[in-house]
N, C-alpha and C positions, 0 to 999 in steps of 0.2 A: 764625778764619773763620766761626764758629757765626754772624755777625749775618748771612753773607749765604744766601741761596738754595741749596738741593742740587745745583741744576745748576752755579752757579758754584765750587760748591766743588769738584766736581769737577775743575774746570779747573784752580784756585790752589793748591789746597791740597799741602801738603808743598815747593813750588817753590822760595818765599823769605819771607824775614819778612813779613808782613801791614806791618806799622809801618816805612812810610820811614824812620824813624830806624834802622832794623836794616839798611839797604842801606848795600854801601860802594858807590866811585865806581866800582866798574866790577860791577853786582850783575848776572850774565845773566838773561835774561828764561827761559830755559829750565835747568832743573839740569844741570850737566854730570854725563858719567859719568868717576869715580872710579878710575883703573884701579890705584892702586899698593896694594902689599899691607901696610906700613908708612906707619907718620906720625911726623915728628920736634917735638920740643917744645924751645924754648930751653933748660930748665935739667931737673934729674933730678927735682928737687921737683915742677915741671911735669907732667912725664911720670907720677908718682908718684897725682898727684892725678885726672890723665885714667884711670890702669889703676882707681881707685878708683870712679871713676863706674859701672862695672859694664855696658859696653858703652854708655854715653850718648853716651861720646864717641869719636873715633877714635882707635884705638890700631896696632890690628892688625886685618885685615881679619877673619878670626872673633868678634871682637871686638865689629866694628863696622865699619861703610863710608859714607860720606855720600851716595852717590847709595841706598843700601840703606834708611838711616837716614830720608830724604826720601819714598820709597814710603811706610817703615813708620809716618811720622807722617802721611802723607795718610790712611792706610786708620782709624789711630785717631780722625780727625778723623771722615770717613765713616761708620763705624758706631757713633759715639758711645764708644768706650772708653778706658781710661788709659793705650793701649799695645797694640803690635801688636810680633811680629815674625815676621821674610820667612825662608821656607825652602826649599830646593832645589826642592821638591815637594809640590802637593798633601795625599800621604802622609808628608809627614815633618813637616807642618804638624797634621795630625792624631795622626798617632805620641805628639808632642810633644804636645799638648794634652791628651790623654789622659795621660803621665806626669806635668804639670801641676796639673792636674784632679783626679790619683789622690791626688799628696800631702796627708799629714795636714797640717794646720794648722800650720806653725812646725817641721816635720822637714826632714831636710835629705837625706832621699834618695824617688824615687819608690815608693808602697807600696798602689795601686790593689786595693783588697780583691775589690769587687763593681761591675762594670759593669753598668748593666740598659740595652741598646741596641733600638733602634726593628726591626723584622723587616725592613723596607723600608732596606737600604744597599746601597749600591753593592758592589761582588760582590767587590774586593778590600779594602775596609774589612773587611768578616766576616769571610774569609781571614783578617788580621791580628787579629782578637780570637780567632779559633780557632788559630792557629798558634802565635802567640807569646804574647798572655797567656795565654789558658788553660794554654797547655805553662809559666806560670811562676805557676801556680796561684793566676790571678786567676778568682770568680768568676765567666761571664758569661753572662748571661739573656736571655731577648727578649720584645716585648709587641708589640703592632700601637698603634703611638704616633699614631697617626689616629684611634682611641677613646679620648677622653678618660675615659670609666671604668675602662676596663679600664687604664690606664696609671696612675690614680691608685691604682687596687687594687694592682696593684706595686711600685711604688714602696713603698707603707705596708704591704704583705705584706714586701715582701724587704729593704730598709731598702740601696737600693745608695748607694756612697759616689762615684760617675758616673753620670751621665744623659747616653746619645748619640744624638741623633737630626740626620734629616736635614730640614728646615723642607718641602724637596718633595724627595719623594723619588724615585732613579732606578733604574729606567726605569716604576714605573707609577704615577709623577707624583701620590703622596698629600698631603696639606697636614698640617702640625702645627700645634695649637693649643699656639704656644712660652710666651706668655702663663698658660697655665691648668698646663701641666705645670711649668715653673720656679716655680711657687707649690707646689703638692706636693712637688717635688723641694726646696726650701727649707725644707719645713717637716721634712723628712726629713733635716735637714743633708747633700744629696747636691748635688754642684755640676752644672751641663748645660751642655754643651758641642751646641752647632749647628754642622753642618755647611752653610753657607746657600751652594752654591756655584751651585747652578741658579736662585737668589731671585735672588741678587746683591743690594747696597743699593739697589738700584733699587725694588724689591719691597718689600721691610720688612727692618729692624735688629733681630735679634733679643737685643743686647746691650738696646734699649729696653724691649723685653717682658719682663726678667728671665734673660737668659741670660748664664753666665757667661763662657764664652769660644767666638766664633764661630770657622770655620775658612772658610778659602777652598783651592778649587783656581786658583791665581791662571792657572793655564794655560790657563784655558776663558774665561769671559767679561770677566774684569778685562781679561785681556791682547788675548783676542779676535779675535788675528791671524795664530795659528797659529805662531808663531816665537819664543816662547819660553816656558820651565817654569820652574812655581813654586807656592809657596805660601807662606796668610799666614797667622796665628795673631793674633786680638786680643784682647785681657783685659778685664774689667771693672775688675778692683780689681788696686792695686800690687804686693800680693800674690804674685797668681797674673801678670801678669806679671813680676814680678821669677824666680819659679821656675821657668819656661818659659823667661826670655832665659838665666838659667845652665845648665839644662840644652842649650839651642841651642847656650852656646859650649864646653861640657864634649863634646856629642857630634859636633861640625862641622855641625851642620845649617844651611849658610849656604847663602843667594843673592848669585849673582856680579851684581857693577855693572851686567855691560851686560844680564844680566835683568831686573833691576829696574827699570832706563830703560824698557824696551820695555815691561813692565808696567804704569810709572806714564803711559808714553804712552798703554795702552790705555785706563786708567782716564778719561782726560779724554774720550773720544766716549762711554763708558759708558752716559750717559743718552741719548743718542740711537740708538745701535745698539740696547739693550734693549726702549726702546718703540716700535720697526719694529721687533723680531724680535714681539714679542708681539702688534702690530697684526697682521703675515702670518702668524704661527701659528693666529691666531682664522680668519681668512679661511680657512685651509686645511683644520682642524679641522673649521667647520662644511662645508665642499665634500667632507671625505672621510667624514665621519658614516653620506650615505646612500649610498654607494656599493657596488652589490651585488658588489663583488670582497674589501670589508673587512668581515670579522665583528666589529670594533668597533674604535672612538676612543677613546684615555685623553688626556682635553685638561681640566685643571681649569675654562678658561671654558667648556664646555659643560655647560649646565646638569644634564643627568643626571651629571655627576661628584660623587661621594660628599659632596666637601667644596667644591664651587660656594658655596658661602652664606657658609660662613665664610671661604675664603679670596679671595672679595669682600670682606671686612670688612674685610682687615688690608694689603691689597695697592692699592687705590681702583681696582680692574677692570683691574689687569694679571693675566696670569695664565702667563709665562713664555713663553719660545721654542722648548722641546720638547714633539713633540709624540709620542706611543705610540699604533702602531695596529696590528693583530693582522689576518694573513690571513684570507680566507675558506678558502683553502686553507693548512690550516697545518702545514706541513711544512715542514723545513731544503731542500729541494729548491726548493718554490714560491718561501721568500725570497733562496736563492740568484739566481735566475732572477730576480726580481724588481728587487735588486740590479744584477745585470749586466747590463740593459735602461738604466737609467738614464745620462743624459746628461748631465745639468746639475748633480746631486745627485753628492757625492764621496764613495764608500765611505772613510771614515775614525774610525775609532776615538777620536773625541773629540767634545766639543759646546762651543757658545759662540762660534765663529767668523765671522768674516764671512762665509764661505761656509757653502753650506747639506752638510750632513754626514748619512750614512744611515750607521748599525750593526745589528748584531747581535747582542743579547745574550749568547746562547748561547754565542758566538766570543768574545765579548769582553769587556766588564764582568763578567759573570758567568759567562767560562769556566771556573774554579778550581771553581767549586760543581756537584755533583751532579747528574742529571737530577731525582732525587728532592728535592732544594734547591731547584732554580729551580724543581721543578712546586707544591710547597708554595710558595713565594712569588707567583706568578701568571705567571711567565713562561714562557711557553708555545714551540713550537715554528715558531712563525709568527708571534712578534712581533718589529716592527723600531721602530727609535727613528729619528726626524728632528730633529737639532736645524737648527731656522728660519735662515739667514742674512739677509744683509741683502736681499739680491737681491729684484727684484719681485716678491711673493707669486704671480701671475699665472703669472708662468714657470716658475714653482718647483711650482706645483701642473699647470702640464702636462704636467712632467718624470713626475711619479707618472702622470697617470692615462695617458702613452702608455705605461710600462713596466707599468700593469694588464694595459692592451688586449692589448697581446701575447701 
């Protein structure tokens, strides 16, 4: 599919063979979904040589799935890598990446020494590097991965054996230069893992820029629709996908057929939902900028944002669908109230959807952490997150300023 366009690929890709000669006479025009948990092969040699393929082929549904297998060659076509694979979740797409990632060279069990992660993650990734590696006494450190000095001086200070960051990160939406950090972290034999779930390929690939294994939350914008959970894991090199698919079928970390469908369904509007959420988040962005009820907008297109310049460079003037903006009154009270004023906008605990979605930090990506945690990270007690749906920017930004006025 490389000869054609990103948009079209989005549409083809993983469906069916590119080469009419690979259709047979009855080839659907859409991939079916897969539902049996078994596959039979004419002889035992057969069957012998499929368990050998190593999840390539269907065997057993942890194993492998072909509507599972059809996402996960879509997504590697999409962000350019050798190989992808689909996991329950999110978090188990990263879990996995990181035990991936962690492995030495040619060992055959996970042994993540030193993580050195971005300060800016989503509130239960940190949970998970303080809970469970740290308690299995894995190094793990932090840097503000939006300063490219200060991230090259750690890396070459602490000599970590993973690099985690998040390309824009949530909720106060920073940009990484994935580019300039996967060159330090390579030159430090450290592998980096991108979390690109709020970029999406829409935005930039950061397997292109040097990164070696992207992650997705496929529950947010790939799928887009609100109806179903998942995540994906894509590799740069054989490698590192090969030790990530065995550890997926060693630990059950599968995705069911008919999530995958609804996912690879999501993926085909992909280019078009991303660039009307990003069109209306700009519109929104600069309407709530001067608004004397908001003491400030975290919107990367708006030019006073930290990283406006550079993440123009790498995006060609998208600049994502969420948008962070911080009470003038910032108290858990005022956003409460603020919240339960709204109409059009749906208090829900996720982003990426067609509909337009209001949260809470505090409550929710980053409940598990501290007051003292979230005050050190920027997240204040009066900031809420909007992710942009498709809806007319118009109405969507009425919905906010009747529930200011109030």
């Amino acid at each position: 599919m490389h000869s054609y366009h990103f948009d079209t690929r989005l549409v083809h890709a993983g469906e069916r063979p590119a080469d009419r000669a690979g259709w047979s006479s009855a080839t659907p025009t859409s991939a079916p979904i897969h539902a049996s948990t078994t596959y039979l092969y004419p002889t035992a040699e057969a069957l012998d040589e499929a368990f050998a393929a190593g999840g390539d082929r269907a065997v057993y549904t942890r194993w492998g799935n072909p509507t599972v297998q059809a996402l996960e060659a879509a997504m590697a076509d999409l962000e350019g890598g050798r190989g992808a694979v689909a996991c329950g979740s999110g978090m188990a797409a990263l879990y996995l990446a990181l035990l991936a990632a962690g492995t030495p060279r040619g060992a055959t069990e996970p042994h993540p020494r030193h993580i050195l992660a971005s300060h800016d993650l989503y509130g239960t990734t940190e949970t998970l590097l303080r809970d469970f590696f740290a308690a299995q006494s894995v190094t793990v450190s932090y840097c503000d991965m939006s300063d490219p000095a200060q991230t090259k001086a750690a890396i070459r200070e602490r000599r970590p054996d993973v690099v985690l960051l998040e390309s824009l990160s949530n909720p106060l939406l920073k940009w990484a230069d994935v580019e300039a950090i996967a060159h330090y972290a390579h030159e430090a034999d450290a592998r980096v893992i991108v979390d690109a779930t709020l970029s999406t390929p829409i935005l930039h690939r950061p397997i292109e820029q040097g990164a070696d294994i992207v992650v997705h939350s496929a529950t947010k914008y790939l799928s887009g629709h609100a109806d179903a959970t998942g995540g994906l894991l894509v590799a740069r090199t054989g490698l590192l996908l090969d030790t990530a698919r065995r550890y997926a079928i060693q630990l059950g970390m599968i995705l069911g057929p008919f999530e995958a469908r609804l996912i690879s369904r999501g993926i085909k509007t992909l280019g078009l939902r991303v660039r009307r959420q990003c069109e209306s988040a700009m519109t929104i962005a600069q309407a709530l900028h001067t608004h004397p009820r908001i003491r400030r907008v975290i919107y990367p297109g708006l030019p006073d944002h930290p990283q406006h310049n550079l993440m123009s460079l790498h995006t060609c003037g998208l600049f994502g669908g969420l948008i962070s903006f911080e009470l003038t009154e910032a108290t858990r009270e005022a956003a409460f109230a603020f919240i339960n004023r709204l109409r059009l906008i749906l208090p829900a605990t996720s982003l990426g959807d067609i509909y337009s979605l209001i949260t809470y930090p505090p409550i929710s990506s980053h409940r598990e952490l501290s007051d003292a945690e979230r005050a050190a990270h920027g997240i204040g007690e009066g900031l809420l997150r909007l992710s942009v749906g498709i809806e007319d920017a118009h109405d969507i930004l009425a919905d906010i300023e009747q529930a200011l006025a109030d």
